[in-house]
C-alpha positions in Angstrom: 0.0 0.0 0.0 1.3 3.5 -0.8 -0.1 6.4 1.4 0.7 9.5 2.6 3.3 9.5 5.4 4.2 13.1 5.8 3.1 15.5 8.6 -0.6 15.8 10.0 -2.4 17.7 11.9 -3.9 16.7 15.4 -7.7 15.9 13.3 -5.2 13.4 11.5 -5.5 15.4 8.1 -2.5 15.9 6.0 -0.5 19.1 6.3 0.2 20.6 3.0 1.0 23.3 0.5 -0.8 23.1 -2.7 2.7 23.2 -4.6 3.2 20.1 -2.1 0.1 18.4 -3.1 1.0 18.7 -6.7 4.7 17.7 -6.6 3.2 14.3 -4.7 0.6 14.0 -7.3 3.4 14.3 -10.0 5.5 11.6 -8.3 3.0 9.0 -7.7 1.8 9.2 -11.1 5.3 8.7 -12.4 5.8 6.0 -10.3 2.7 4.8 -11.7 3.8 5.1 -15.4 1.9 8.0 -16.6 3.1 9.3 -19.6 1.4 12.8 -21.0 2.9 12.4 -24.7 1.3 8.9 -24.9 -2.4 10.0 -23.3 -3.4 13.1 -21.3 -6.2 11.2 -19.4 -5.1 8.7 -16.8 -6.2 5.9 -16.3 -8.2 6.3 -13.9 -9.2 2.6 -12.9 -5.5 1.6 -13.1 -4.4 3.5 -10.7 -6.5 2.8 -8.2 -5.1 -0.8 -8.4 -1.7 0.8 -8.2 -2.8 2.6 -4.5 -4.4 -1.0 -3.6 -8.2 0.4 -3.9 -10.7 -2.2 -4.1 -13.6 -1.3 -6.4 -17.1 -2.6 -6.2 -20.7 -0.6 -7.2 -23.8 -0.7 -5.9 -26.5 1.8 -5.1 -26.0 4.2 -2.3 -27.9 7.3 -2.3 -30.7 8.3 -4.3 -29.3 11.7 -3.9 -27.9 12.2 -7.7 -24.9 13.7 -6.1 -24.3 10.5 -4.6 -20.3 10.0 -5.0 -18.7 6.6 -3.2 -18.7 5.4 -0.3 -15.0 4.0 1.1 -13.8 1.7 4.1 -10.7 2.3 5.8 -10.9 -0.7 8.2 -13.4 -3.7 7.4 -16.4 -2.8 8.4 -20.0 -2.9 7.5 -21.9 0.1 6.3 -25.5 0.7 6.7 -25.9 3.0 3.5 -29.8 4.6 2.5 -30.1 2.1 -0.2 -28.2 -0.8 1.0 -25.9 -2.4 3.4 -22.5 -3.5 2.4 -19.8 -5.3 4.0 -16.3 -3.6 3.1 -12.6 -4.8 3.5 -9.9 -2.3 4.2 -9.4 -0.1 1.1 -12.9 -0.8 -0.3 -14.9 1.6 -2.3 -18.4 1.1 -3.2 -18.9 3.7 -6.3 -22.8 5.0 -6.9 -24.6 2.5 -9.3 -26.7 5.9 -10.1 -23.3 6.8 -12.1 -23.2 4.2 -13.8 -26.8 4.1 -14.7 -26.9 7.2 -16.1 -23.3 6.1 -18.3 -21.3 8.8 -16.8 -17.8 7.2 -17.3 -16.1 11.2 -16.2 -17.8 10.8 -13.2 -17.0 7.4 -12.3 -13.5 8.2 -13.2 -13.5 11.4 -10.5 -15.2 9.0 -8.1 -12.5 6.8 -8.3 -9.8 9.1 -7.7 -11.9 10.9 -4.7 -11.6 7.5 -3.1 -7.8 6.8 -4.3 -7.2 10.7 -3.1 -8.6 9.9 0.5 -7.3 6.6 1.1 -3.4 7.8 -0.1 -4.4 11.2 2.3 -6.8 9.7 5.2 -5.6 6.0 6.1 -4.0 6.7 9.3 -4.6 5.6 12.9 -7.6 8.4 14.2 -7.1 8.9 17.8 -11.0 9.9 18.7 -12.2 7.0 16.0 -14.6 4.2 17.6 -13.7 1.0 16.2 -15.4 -2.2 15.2 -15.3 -5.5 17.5 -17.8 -7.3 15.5 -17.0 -6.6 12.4 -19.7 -8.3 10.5 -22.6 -6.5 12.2 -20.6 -2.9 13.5 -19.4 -0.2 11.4 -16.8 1.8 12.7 -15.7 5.5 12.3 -13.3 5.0 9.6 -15.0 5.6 6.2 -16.2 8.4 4.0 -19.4 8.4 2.4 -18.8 10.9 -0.5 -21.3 13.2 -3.0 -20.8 16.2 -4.9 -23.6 18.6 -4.1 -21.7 21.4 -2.8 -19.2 21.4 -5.8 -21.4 22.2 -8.6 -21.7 26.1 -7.2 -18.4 26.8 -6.5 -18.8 30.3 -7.4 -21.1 31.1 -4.6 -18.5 31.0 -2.3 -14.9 32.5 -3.8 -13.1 30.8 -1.2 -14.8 27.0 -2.1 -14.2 26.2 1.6 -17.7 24.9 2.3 -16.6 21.5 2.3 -15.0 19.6 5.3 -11.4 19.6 5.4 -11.1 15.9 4.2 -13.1 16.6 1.4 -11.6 19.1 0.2 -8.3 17.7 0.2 -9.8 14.8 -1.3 -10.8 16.8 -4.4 -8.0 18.8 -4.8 -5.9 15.6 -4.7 -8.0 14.3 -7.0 -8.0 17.0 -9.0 -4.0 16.9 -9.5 -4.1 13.5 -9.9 -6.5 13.2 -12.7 -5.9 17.0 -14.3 -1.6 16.9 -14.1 -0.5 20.8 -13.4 2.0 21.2 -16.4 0.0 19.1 -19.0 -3.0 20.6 -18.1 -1.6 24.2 -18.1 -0.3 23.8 -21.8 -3.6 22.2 -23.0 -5.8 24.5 -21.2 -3.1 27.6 -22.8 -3.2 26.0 -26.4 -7.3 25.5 -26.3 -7.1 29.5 -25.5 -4.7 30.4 -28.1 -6.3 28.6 -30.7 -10.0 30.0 -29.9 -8.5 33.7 -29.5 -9.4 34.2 -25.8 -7.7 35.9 -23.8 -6.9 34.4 -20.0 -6.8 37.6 -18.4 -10.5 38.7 -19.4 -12.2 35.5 -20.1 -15.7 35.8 -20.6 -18.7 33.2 -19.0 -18.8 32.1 -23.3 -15.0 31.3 -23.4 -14.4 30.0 -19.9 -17.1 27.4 -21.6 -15.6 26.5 -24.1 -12.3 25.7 -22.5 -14.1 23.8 -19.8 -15.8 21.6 -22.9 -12.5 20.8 -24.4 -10.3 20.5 -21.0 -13.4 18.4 -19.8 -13.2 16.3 -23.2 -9.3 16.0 -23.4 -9.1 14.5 -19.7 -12.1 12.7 -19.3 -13.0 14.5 -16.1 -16.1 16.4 -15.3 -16.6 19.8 -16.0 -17.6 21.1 -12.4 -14.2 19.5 -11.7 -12.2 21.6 -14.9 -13.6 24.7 -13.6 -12.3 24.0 -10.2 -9.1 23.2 -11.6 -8.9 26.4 -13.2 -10.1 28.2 -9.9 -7.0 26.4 -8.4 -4.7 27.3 -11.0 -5.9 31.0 -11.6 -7.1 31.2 -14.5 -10.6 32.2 -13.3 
């Protein structure tokens, strides 16, 4: 298993920089093999093998922000629309997202749930833990959604989410939209359109989030924060 072993705070969360968080995104995906000039999407489901994530779907939520639920210790969880029993490093991604054939979103659930176990998997002190595992779940998982990401410009600071989840995003974000290659594609879509970064208009910053959102395979709520994060908008 590869995780984060670097400084945290006394909640247990991770201690770090943004240029932090994307020099270790840029490592582990080297490790991993990614190679921009070959693909710029990564692939997605091969690396959460590469972090040890166990994958399995089934219906959590009928909430259609409804995101992945994730073990940390096995456990069973007593979901709204079902009851699974989870190893360590377990994932259960929404079947919703896979009804509806989102394959972006199923990618960015995947590397939510890669993001906090590499991030979260560490010994909580307050954390209640299971005896019977079978029939008790314990305080070591994260049921995910989206809901508060899709109006990120309602709040300039985006820090509506709970620390984990934000780091979770942002990691996921750097894993799955690489800082360099996607600064030189976002810069070439602009160049080739005409638009100028420093006054992009709602119309433009549309259009790059279309072709950003295409060339990665990522969702376009998750492009736009991207940009946020790398100040373009």
């Amino acid at each position: 298993m590869i995780r984060y072993d670097g400084q945290r705070s006394i909640g247990g969360n991770p201690i770090l920089r943004q240029y932090e968080l994307e020099d270790i995104a840029s490592l582990l995906l080297h490790k991993f093999g990614y190679r921009p000039k070959k693909s710029l999407a990564v692939d997605a489901e091969a690396f959460a093998h590469f972090l040890s994530l166990k994958t399995t779907v089934g219906y959590i939520d009928e909430s259609p922000f409804s995101l992945c639920a994730l073990a940390l210790e096995p456990q069973t969880l007593r979901l709204p629309l079902g009851t699974y029993t989870l190893d360590a490093g377990e994932v259960v991604i929404e079947q919703g997202i896979i009804d509806r054939c989102d394959g972006r979103l199923y990618r960015y659930a995947l590397m939510h749930a890669a993001a906090h176990l590499y991030l979260h998997d560490t010994q909580d002190s307050g954390a209640q833990y299971s005896f019977d595992l079978k029939e008790t779940q314990s305080s070591r998982h994260f049921i995910c959604d989206i809901g508060d990401l899709l109006d990120i410009f309602e709040d300039e600071r985006m820090d509506g989410r709970l620390e984990r989840e934000g780091q979770a995003d942002n990691f996921a974000q750097c894993l799955l939209m690489p800082k360099n290659p996607f600064k030189l594609a976002a810069n070439a879509y602009m160049k080739e359109a005409g638009i100028n970064r420093a006054q992009l208009v709602d119309g433009e910053r549309e259009f790059c989030c279309r072709r950003l959102s295409e060339t990665f395979e990522v969702p376009e709520f998750a492009v736009l924060l991207r940009l946020k994060k790398l100040l373009y908008i």
